[in-house]
C-alpha positions as CSV (number, residue, x, y, z in Angstrom):
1,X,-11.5,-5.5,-53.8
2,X,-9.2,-4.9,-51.2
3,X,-10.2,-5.6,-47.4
4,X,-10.7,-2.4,-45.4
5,X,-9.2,-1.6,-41.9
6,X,-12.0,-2.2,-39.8
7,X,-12.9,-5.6,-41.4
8,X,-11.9,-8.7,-39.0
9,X,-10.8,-11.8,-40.8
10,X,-10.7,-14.9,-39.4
11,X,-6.5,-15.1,-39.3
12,X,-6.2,-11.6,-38.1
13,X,-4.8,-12.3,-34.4
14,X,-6.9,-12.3,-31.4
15,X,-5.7,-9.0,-29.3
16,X,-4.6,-10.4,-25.9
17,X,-5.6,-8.7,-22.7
18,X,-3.0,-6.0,-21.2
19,X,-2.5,-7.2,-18.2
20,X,0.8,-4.5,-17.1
21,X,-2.6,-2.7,-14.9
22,X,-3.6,-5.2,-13.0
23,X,-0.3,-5.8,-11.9
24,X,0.2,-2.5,-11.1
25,X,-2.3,-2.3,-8.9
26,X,-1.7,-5.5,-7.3
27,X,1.8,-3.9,-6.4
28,X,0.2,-0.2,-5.0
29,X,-1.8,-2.5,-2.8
30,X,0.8,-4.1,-1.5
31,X,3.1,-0.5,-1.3
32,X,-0.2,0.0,1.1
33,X,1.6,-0.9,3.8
34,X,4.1,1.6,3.6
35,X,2.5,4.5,2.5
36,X,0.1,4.7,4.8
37,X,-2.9,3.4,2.5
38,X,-2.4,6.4,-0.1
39,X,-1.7,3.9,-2.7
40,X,-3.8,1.7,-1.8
41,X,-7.0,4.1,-2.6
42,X,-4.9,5.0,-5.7
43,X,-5.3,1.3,-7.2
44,X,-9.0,1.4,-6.0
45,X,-9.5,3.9,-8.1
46,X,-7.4,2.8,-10.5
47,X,-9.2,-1.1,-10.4
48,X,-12.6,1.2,-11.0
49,X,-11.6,3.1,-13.5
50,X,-10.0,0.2,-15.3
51,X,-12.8,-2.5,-15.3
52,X,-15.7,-0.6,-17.8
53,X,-13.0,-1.5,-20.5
54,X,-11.1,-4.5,-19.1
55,X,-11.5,-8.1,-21.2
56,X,-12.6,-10.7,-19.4
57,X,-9.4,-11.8,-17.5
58,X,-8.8,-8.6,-16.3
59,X,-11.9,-7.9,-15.1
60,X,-12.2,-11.4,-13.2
61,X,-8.5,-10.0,-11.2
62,X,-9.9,-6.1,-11.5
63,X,-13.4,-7.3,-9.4
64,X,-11.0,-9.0,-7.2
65,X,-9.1,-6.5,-6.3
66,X,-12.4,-4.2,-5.4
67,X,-13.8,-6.7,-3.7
68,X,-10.8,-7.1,-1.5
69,X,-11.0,-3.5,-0.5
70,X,-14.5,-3.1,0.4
71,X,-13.7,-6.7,2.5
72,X,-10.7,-5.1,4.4
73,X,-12.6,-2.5,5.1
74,X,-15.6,-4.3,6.4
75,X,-13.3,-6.0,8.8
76,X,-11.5,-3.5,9.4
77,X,-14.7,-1.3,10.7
78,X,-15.5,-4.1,12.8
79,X,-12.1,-4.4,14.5
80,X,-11.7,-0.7,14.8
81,X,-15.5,-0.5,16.5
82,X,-14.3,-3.5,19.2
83,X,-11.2,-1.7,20.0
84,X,-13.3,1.7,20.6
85,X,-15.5,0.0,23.0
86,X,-13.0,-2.4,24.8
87,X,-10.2,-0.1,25.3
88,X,-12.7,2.2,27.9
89,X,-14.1,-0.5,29.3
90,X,-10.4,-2.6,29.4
91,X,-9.8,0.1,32.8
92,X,-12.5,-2.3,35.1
93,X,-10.9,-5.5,33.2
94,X,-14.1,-5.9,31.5
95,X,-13.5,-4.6,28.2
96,X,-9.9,-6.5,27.6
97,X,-11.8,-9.1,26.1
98,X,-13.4,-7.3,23.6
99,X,-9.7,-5.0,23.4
100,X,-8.1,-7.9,22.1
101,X,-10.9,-9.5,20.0
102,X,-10.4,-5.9,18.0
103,X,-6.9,-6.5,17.9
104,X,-7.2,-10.0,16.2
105,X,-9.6,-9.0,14.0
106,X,-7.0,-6.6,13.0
107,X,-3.9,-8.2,12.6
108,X,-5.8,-11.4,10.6
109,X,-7.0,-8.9,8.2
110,X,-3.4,-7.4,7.9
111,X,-2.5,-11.4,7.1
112,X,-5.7,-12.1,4.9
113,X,-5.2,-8.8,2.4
114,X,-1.2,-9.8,2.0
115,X,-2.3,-13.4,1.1
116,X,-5.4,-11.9,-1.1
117,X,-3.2,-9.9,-3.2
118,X,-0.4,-12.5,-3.4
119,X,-3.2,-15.0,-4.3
120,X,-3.9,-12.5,-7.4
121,X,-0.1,-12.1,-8.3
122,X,0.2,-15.8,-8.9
123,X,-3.2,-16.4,-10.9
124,X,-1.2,-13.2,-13.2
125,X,1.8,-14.5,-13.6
126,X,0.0,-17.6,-14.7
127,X,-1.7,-15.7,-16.9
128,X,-5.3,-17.4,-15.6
129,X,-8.4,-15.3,-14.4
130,X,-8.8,-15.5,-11.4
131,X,-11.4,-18.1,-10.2
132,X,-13.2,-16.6,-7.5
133,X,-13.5,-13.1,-8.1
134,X,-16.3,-13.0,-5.5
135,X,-15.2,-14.5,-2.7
136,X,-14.9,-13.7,0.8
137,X,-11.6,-15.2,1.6
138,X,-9.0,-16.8,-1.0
């Protein structure tokens, strides 16, 4: 009897994970920068779309890279709501603190979400999952 199509043998080759996505969205998070953010919310939705079907390696860099959005944004709420309040107040000196504690927060979360996603690139092109999927900084 011959073997059918949809039995799995034990020499038939394990399908490896396509990885070209994650990649992909790595680099339109990155692009980010210079369009403004559009691509950026492209590979969100592209990272949520792609992780119901994703094999375990992917989905370790795919919950990364959501998790680095919602993060940045976080932080970024945060930084924007300091500036909002210390820029009025900065006119009677008392707000500057707070102006320039929104500005930091800011341009560190510009720094953190370039490292973040380089971070990802090399645990790809080392073809590892990457370890801490969860995490709040590296």
């Amino acid at each position: 009897m011959e073997p059918r199509m949809t039995d799995i043998s034990s020499t038939a080759p394990i399908r490896s994970e396509d990885m070209t996505r994650v990649g992909v969205i790595y680099a339109l998070y990155l692009l980010g920068w210079i369009s403004g953010g559009v691509t950026t919310l492209v590979g969100l939705v592209m990272a949520y779309v792609s992780r119901s079907a994703a094999g375990p390696r992917a989905e370790s860099h795919l919950t990364f890279q959501i998790r680095t959005i919602w993060v940045s944004a976080g932080w970024a709420l945060l930084g924007a709501i300091l500036i909002a309040i210390g820029f009025p107040l900065s006119f009677v000196l008392i707000g500057l603190p707070i102006l320039h504690l929104g500005m930091a927060i800011l341009a560190l979360l510009g720094f953190l979400f370039v490292i973040r996603c380089c971070a990802g690139i090399i645990y790809l092109t080392r073809n590892e999952y990457y370890p801490r999927p969860r995490s709040w900084f590296f």
